[in-house]
C-alpha positions in Angstrom: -32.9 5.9 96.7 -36.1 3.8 96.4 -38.4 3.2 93.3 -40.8 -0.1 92.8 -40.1 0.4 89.3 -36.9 -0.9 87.5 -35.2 1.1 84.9 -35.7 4.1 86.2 -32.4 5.6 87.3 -32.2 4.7 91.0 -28.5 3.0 90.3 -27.2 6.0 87.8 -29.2 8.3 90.4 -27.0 6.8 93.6 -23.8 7.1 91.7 -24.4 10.8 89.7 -25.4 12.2 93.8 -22.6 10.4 95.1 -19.6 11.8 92.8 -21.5 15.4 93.1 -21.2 15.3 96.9 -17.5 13.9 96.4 -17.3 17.2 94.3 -18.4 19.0 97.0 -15.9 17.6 99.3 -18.0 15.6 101.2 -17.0 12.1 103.0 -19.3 9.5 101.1 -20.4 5.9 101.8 -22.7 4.0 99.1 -24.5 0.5 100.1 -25.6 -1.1 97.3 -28.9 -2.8 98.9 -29.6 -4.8 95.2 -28.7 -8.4 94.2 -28.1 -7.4 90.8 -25.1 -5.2 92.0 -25.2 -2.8 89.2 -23.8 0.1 91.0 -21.1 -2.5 92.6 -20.0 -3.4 89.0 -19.8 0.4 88.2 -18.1 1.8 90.9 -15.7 -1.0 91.6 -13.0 -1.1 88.7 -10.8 -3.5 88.6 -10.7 -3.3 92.2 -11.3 -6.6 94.3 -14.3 -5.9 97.0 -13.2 -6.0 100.9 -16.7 -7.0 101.7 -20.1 -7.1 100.6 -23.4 -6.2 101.7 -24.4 -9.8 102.7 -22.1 -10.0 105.2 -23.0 -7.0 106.8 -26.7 -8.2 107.2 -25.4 -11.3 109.0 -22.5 -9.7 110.9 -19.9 -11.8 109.6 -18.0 -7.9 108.6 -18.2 -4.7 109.9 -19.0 -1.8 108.0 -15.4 -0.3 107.7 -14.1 -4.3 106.8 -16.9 -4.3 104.4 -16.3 -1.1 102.7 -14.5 -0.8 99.3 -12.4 3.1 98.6 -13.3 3.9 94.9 -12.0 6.9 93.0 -15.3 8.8 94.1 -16.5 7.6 97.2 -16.3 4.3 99.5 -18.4 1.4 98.6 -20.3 -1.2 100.3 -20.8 -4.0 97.0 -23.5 -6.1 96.5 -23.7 -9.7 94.4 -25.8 -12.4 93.4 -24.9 -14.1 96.7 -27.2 -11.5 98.5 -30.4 -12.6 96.6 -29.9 -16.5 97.7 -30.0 -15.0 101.7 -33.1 -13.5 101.7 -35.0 -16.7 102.6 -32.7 -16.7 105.7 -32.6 -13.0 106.9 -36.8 -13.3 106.7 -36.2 -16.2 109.0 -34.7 -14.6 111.5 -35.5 -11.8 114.8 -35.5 -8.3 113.7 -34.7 -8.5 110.3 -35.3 -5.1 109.7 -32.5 -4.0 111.9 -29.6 -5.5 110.8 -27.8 -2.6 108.5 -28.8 -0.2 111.0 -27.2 -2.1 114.0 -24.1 -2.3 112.0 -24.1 1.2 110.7 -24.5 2.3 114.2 -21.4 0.5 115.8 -19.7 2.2 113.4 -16.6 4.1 115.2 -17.2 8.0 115.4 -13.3 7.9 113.2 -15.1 7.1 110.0 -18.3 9.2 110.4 -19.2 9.9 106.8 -21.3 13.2 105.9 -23.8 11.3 103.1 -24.2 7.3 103.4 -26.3 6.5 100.5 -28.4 3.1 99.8 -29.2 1.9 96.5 -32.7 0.0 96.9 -33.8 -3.0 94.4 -37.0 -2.3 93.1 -39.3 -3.9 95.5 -40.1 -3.6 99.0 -38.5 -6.7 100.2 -36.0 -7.4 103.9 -33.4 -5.1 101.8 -35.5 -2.3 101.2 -37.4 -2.7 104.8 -33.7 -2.5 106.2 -32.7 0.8 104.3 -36.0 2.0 105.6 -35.0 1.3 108.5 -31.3 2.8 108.5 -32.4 6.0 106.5 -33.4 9.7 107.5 -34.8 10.3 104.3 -35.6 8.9 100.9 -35.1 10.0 97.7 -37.3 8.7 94.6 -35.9 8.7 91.0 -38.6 8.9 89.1 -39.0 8.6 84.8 -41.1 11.4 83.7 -43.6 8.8 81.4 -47.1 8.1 82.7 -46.5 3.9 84.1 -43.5 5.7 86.8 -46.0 8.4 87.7 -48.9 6.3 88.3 -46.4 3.7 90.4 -45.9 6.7 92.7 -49.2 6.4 94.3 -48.2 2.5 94.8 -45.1 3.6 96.3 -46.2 6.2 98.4 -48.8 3.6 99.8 -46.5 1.1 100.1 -44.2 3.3 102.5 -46.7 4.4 104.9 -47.3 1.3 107.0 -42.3 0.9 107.4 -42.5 4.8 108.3 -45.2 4.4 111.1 -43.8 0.6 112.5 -39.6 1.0 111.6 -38.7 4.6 111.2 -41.4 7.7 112.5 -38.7 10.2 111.5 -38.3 8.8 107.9 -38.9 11.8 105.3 -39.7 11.5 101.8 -36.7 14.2 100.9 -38.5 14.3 97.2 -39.0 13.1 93.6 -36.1 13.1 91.2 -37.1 13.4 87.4 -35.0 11.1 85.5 -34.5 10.2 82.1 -36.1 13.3 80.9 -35.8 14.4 77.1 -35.9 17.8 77.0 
């Protein structure tokens, strides 16, 4: 779930899809992708986190070390420490690939149905990576005039990572959020 705009749902978004597919009985994985770890903070408890999301993008876990079981669905967290590595991952050879070479040595045992990425709002190595990783994006969007106008941004912004990292990346759609009705 990607949005360049903050405030706008993406974190409530990831969770509210993720305990509806757990609903539904399907096997899900959430990677919280921002620094702020929002969606870490509400998913996690009191529960102490296996792993987080910096240490998959420099290797140092696995996914299955990495991942935290909640009451809903597993969890990859996300911290503060995330946000001070970003200098580093930049620094380094494809820096874009690093979730997807570690979602993809994941054993065929813990295949899950829905892996889900909460984005920050930006386009920075995290977002490039979920880019990357994903088969389709979902965009929670505020139904006010600033978010819709920051679609065409958005959209713009995404075409250049769908031609170079990902050609069969899909814009799955726009999800209305925070609507008064």
């Amino acid at each position: 779930l990607l949005n360049f705009k903050g405030g706008v749902g993406k974190t409530t978004s990831t969770h509210s899809i993720a305990s509806g597919l757990n609903l539904k009985g399907k096997k899900v994985l959430v990677i919280d992708m921002d620094p702020q770890g929002t969606l870490t903070f509400f998913s996690k408890g009191d529960k102490k986190l296996n792993g987080d999301t910096r240490e998959i993008l420099f290797h140092e876990k696995t996914i299955i070390e990495a991942t935290t079981s909640g009451e809903e669905f597993d969890f990859i967290g996300s911290n503060i420490k995330l946000a001070t590595s970003e200098i580093l991952l930049n620094n380094g050879y494809n820096k874009e690939q690093k979730l997807k070479k570690a979602i993809d040595k994941m054993s065929k045992e813990y295949k899950y149905d829905f892996i889900l990425i909460d984005c920050p709002p930006s386009m920075g190595i995290f977002t490039l990576n979920a880019l990357t990783v994903s088969d389709s994006i979902v965009i929670p969007c505020q139904c006010e005039l600033l978010s819709l106008e920051g679609l065409n941004i958005l959209f713009q912004a995404l075409k250049v990572p769908m031609k170079r990292l990902n050609q069969n990346l899909k814009i799955r759609g726009i999800l209305p959020t925070l609507l008064n009705t």
